[in-house]
Structures are given as structure tokens and as C-alpha cells.
N, C-alpha and C positions, 0 to 999 in steps of 0.2 A: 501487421496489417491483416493477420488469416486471424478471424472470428469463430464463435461457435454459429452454427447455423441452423435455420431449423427450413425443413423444405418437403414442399408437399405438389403433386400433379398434377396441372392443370388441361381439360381436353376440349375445351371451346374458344373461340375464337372473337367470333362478333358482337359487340357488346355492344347493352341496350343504354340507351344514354337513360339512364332512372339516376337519380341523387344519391341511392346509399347501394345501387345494385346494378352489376353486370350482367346479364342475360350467360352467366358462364357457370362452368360447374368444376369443381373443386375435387381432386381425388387421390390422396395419400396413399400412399406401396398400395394395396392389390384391392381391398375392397372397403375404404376407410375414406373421408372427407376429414378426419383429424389431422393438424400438422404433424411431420416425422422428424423427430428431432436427427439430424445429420451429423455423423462427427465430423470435429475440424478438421479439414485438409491442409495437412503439414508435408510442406517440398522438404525435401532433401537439401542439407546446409548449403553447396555446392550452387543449388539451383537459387537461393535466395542472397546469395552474395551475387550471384549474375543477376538478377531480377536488381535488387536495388542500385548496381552500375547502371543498368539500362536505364531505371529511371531519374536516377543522378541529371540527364538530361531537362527533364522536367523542372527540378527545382532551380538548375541552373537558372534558367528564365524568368521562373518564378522568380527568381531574386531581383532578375534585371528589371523587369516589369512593376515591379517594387520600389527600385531607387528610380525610375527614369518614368513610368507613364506617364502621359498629361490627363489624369483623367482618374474615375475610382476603381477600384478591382473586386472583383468579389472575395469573399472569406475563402482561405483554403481550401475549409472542407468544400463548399461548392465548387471552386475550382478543381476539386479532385475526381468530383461529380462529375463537372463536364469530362474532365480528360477519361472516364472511361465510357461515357456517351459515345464520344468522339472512337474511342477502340470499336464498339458495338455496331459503330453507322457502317464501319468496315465492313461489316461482317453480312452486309447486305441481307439480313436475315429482320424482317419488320417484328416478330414475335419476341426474339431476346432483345430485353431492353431494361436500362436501372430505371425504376420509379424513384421519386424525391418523396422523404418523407412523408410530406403531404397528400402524394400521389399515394403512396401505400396504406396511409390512414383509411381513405376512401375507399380502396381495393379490397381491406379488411372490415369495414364496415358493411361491404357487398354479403357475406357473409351472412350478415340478421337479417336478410330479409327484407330489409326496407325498401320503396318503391317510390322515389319520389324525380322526377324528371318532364320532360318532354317525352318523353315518350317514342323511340325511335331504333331498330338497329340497322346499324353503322358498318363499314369498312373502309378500309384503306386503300387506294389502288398501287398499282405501280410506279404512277411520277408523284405520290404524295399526297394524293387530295381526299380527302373524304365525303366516301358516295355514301347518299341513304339508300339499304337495302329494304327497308322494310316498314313505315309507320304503320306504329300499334293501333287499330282500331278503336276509335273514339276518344284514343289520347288528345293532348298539345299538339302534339306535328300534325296528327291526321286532321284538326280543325283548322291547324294555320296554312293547310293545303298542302304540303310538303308529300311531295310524288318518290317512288322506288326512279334510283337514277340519279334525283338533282345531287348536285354535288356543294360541299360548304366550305364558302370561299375563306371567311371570316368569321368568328366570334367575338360581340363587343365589339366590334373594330380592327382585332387582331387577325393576321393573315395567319391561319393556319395549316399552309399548305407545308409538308416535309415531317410534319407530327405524329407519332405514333398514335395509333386510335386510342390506346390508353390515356395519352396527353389530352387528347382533342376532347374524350368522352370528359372527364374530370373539368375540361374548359368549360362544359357546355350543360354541364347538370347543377345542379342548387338545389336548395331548401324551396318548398310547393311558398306558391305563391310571390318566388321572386319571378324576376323575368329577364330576358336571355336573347340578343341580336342577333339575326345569324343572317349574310349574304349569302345568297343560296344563286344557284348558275344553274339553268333548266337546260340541258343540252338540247333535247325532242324539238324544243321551239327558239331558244339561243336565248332566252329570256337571262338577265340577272335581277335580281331584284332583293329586297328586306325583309323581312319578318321578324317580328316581335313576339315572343310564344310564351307564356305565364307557365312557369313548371309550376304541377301539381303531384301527387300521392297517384301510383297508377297500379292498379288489383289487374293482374293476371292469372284469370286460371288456369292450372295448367293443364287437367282433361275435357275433353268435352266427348258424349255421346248422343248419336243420333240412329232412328230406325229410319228407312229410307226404303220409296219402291213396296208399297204395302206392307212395310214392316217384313223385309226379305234379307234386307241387306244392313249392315250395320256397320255405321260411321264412328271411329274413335281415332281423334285430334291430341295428340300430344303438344304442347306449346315447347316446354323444356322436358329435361331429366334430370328433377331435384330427387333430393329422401324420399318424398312420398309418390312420387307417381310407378313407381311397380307396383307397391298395394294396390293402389287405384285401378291400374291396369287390370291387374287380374279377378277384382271386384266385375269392374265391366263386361269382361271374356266369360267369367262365370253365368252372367246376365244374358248374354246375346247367346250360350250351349243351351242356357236351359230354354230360351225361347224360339231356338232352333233353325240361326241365322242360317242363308244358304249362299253369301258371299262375303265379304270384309274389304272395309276401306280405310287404311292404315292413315294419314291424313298427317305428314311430318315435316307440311310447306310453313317457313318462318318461325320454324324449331330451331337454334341455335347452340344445342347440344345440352349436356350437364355433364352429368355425375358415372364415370366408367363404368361402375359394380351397376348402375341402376340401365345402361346402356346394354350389360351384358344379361342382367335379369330380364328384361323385355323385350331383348332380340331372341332369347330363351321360349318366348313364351308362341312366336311364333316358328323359330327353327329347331327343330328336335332333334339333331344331332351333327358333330363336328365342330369347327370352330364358328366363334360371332367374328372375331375380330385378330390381328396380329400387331404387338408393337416388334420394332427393331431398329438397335443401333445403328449407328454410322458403324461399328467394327462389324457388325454382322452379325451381333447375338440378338434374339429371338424370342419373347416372349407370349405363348398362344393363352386366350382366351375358350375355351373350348364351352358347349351350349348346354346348361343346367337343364336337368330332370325333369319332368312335370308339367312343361308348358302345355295352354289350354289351347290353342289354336295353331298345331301342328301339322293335324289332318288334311293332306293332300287335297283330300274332297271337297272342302272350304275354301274355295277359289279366292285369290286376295290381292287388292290393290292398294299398292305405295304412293303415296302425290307425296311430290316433290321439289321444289324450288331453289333458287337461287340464293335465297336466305335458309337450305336447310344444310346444317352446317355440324360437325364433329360428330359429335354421339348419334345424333341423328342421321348420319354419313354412314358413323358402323353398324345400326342396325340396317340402315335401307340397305347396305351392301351387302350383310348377310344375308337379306330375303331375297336380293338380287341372285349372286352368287350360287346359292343352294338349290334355287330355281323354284322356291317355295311361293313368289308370288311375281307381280311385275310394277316395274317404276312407270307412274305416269306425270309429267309435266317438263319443269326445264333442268338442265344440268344442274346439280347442285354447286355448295360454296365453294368447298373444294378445301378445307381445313382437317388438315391430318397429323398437325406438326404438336410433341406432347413439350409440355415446357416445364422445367420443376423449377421451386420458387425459391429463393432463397431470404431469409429476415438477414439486414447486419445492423452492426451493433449500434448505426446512427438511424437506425430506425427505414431505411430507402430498401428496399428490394431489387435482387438481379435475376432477372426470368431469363430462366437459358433451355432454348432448343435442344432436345436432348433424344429425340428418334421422332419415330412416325406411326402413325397406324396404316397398317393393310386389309384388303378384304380377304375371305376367306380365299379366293382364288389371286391371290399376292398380289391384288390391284393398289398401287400407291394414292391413298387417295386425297395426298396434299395437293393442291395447286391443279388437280385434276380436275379432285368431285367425281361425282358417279353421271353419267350418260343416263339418260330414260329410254325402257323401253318401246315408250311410247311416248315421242314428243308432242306435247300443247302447250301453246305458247297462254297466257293469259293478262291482257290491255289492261290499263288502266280503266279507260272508256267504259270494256263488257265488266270491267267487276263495280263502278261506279253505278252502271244498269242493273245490276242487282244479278248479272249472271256469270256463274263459273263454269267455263270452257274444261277448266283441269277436271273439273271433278262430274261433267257432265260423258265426257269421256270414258274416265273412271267406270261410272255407271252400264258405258255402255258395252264397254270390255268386260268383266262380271256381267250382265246378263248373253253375252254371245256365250261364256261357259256356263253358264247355271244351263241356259236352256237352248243353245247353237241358234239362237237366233241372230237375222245382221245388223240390227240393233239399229239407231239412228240418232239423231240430233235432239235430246231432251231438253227440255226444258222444266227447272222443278222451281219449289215455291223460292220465296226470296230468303226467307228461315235460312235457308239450308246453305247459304254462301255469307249472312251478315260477320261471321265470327273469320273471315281468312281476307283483309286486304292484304293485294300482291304488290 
């Protein structure tokens, strides 16, 4: 039954319901998004003579279930499926979980790139249900009205409460141009209601920059951490030294993480030395990330703000924690996602995958930041209502914390153009 395997690191969480793509970032032994091939894990004869008595049980039934149901059974190999479902639910851990082939086809498809869905990211709560944390701007959801909060009762008809996000997303993504039910439950107002949402092709950039404040301060918005955004990053930082910014607004609200090496290159670029980040086992061993040479905005004297939300989540977690941590800048907005947990992936041979929990990341100063998420130093809440108004509380804040340090003034209640908030629904 032990396969060859092939398994690679996964360090994000919240996935974007798109058709061929995750909002996740993919990351193989230390600085590689290639799969690692894994050698077969072969027990000791002893342990697999006891393994197969124990599950001797299994088949027993299987048989009986065979000459006696009134009713059809599924094929073995699915029923095999389920029975280690049924091990996993044990294990009250929502992250390890086997995908069905089909399920993994989509997962590996995630992969090229492709963008085709509604438009939304997702999580799971603790009794099952899946909240929306975040519609994508000018997506399907953001048009079918779909708010951070409501929670999705059904797809199609199907009650998807108890489903892994991974389940739920793959329920609820298609080819553009199909279209997709979803009962949606508004908690704010107790509303339930339907909506009918056409998936389509959804382009997300992933940097954005902005000058701000007479071109003083300079805004750069990460969305995720694929391949290319360090380059990009330090394209940018190169751009705002030579024009001589006097504060920084790191901008990492409804970033849902990526890519480890590209998380530890752009926490690099702000923290100039010690560690970005730490993984470590359940036995206790220990693996440091420690902060690459070179980075362009390191200098103390460059006053720097973190925005931060509820959708920002893994990679996005270990840089804001680094700049936390090291004292190098300060977090402004809500607690983050709080997704720390690293999962390696396994292929088997009937094509389903088993994602197993396999340690955590900490921050530089040993803060566990699963289930936690990082604290802001500076809490601002931000409504539906004021960002619908065209105004951002998180980042107006921002503003106003950078200019008390550029110039110790006590700053006040800004208001800027609408430009400067169309790209962050909260």
C-alpha cells in the first residue's frame, strides 16, 4: 500500500475560489516551488503485519456490507478514500486532508496560472461553515454584492457546511462563463438569501505603487508572493531611493501569502539583519530563515507602515512579523489570519493527494503565528459602509502615523482622493 511519493511545501492557507488557481503559494525544501521527489517510507516488517491485523477490521465489514446492504456501495478504492477521510477528521487538524483525484487535478492545475472563477477568498471557521474573507475587487462576488463575513450555506443546492475549504473551493469554481448558486447567510443583518454569480477569467496584479502626500510617501501593495514579485519589489524600492521617499507604506491587507524563498527575499528587503522567520516541528527541531544581504529599505530613518487585515495571511504573516518583531516598522489595521501551519504534499499512486501538517512558522521573537495571527500596533477597524464611500480609515491612519515621524506633528483625520483606496476592498 506505501507508494513512491513526491511532496513539496505548501505556506498559504486561504484560497481564492478562481477555476484553475488558489490564491496559495507553493514551496519545495528551502528555496524551490519544484516538486521533491520523496523516498518511499517503508515500516519495519513487524509494524506492517500489525498494521494489516488492525485493518483486517475494515475488510471484515467490507464484506459484510457486500453480501447484506439493501442498497449500492461505492467501489473500494473510494471506500478506502473515505476510511482515511474518516482517520483525518480525527485528527481535528482542517489543513491535513486527502484530495480525490479530481480534487488534485484542480489543485495542480492551480499551478499555470490560470484565473478563472468568482472571484473571492474564503475560509473555514471552526463549526464548518465557509466565511467569505475578502471579494476581489470588481470580480463576480464583488458585483453579486457578496460582503467580508457572509458565510456560504450551499452550493447548487448542496449544503456545504463540514467541508474542507479545499472541497468547498473546487464546489464553487468553473469554467468563466458558467454559473454557480450559492446561499449566502448575512450575519450583520440575519439576511439569507441566493445569488447567482457567472464565473469569469479574473487578472490580479500582484504589485501596485503609489506616491502619496506630495509625492513624500510611497505606497507598495503586494497582493500575493508568487516568482516574480521580489523582482518587482525591488524594481519599486530602487524607484522610490532614487526619488527620495521620506516614509513607506507596506500595504499587505488581502495578501494571502505565496511562495517561502520569495516571503524571505522581501522581508530581506526591509529587515537587514537576523532572522525573517522560523519553522519547527512538533519534536522540536528548528529550522531559521535568517535576512539576505542587500535589502533596499532597511534604513531606520525611513519610517515604515504595515496595513494589515484579517485576509492577510502566511507569507504575508512572516514578513509583517519580521517588520514587527525587529522593530523596523509598525502594523497598522486588524489582527491578521492567523495561518502558520506548513503542510507537505504528497502525489499517490491513484492520482488523490494527502496534505499533512507537518510544523509551523514563528516570528522572529518565537511568536506562534497559527491560530493567533499578529496583533496591530495600531488598531483600525475598517466598515464595509467607509470603504463603499470611497474612504480608507486603515490607510488614512497609516498616513497619519509616518507624517507624526517624518515631521512630530499630531497629525489628524485625512482625507485623500478616492484613487488611493479603489484597489483594497475589505
Amino acid at each position: 500500500m506505501h507508494r513512491g511519493l513526491k511532496a513539496f511545501v505548501i505556506i498559504v492557507l486561504e484560497l481564492v475560489l478562481l477555476a484553475s488557481v488558489f490564491m496559495a503559494g507553493l514551496a519545495a525544501g528551502h528555496f524551490s516551488s519544484r516538486l521533491a521527489v520523496s523516498p518511499t517510507p517503508t515500516p519495519p516488517a513487524n509494524v506492517q503485519e500489525e498494521r494489516q491485523k488492525a485493518f483486517q477490521l475494515f475488510w471484515e465489514a467490507w464484506d459484510i456490507l457486500e453480501q447484506s446492504f439493501y442498497g449500492d456501495l461505492p467501489d473500494p478504492q473510494q471506500a478506502a478514500r473515505d476510511a482515511v477521510k474518516g482517520v483525518l477528521q480525527r485528527l481535528n487538524d482542517p489543513n491535513t486532508v486527502l484530495l480525490d483525484p479530481e480534487l488534485a487535478r484542480i489543485v495542480n492545475e492551480d499551478i499555470s496560472g490560470q484565473f478563472e472563477g468568482i472571484g473571492a477568498t474564503v475560509r473555514t471557521d471552526e463549526n464548518g461553515f465557509l466565511i467569505i474573507v475578502e471579494p476581489i475587487e470588481n470580480s463576480p462576488a464583488s458585483r453579486a454584492g457578496l460582503r467580508p463575513g457572509d458565510i456560504v450555506l450551499e452550493v447548487d443546492g448542496e449544503n456545504i457546511q463540514g467541508w474542507s475549504t479545499t472541497e468547498a473551493v473546487a464546489k464553487i469554481r468553473g469554467p468563466r462563463g458558467t454559473k454557480v448558486k450559492l446561499l449566502i447567510y448575512r450575519p450583520s443583518t440575519q439576511e439569507q438569501f441566493t445569488v447567482e454569480i457567472t464565473r469569469e477569467r479574473i487578472d490580479i496584479p500582484t504589485i501596485e505603487t503609489r506616491w502619496l502626500e506630495d509625492e513624500t510617501i510611497f505606497y507598495l501593495r503586494l497582493r500575493e508572493f508568487n516568482s516574480l514579485v521580489d523582482d518587482k519589489v525591488r524594481e519599486a524600492l530602487k524607484e522610490m531611493r532614487k526619488r527620495g521617499a521620506k516614509g513607506l507604506i507596506l500595504d499587505l491587507r488581502g495578501n494571502p501569502g505565496g511562495l517561502l524563498d520569495v516571503a524571505v527575499s522581501v522581508g530581506s528587503e526591509f529587515v537587514g539583519q537576523g532572522i525573517i522567520t522560523e519553522e519547527r516541528t512538533k519534536d522540536g527541531t528548528t529550522k531559521q530563515y535568517p535576512a539576505l544581504a542587500g535589502g533596499l529599505a532597511t534604513d531606520p530613518s525611513l519610517p515604515m507602515v504595515v496595513l494589515v487585515n484579517q485576509a492577510s495571511a502566511s507569507a504575508s504573516e512572516i514578513v509583517a512579523g519580521a517588520i514587527q518583531d525587529t522593530g523596523r516598522g509598525l502594523l497598522v489595521g486588524t489582527r491578521t489570519f492567523g495561518k502558520g501551519a506548513i503542510q507537505q504534499v504528497y502525489q499517490l499512486s491513484d492520482g488523490s493527494q494527502l496534505r499533512v501538517t507537518i510544523a509551523h512558522w514563528f516570528t522572529p521573537k518565537g511568536r506562534d503565528i497559527h491560530k493567533n495571527g499578529l496583533e496591530p500596533d495600531v488598531p483600525v477597524e475598517l466598515s464595509w459602509e467607509e470603504y463603499q464611500a470611497g474612504r480608507d480609515t486603515q490607510l488614512e491612519k497609516a498616513l497619519e502615523v509616518l507624517k507624526e515621524r517624518i515631521d512630530g506633528s499630531a497629525g489628524g483625520v485625512l482625507f485623500l482622493p478616492a484613487m488611493v483606496y479603489v484597489h483594497f476592498p475589505s
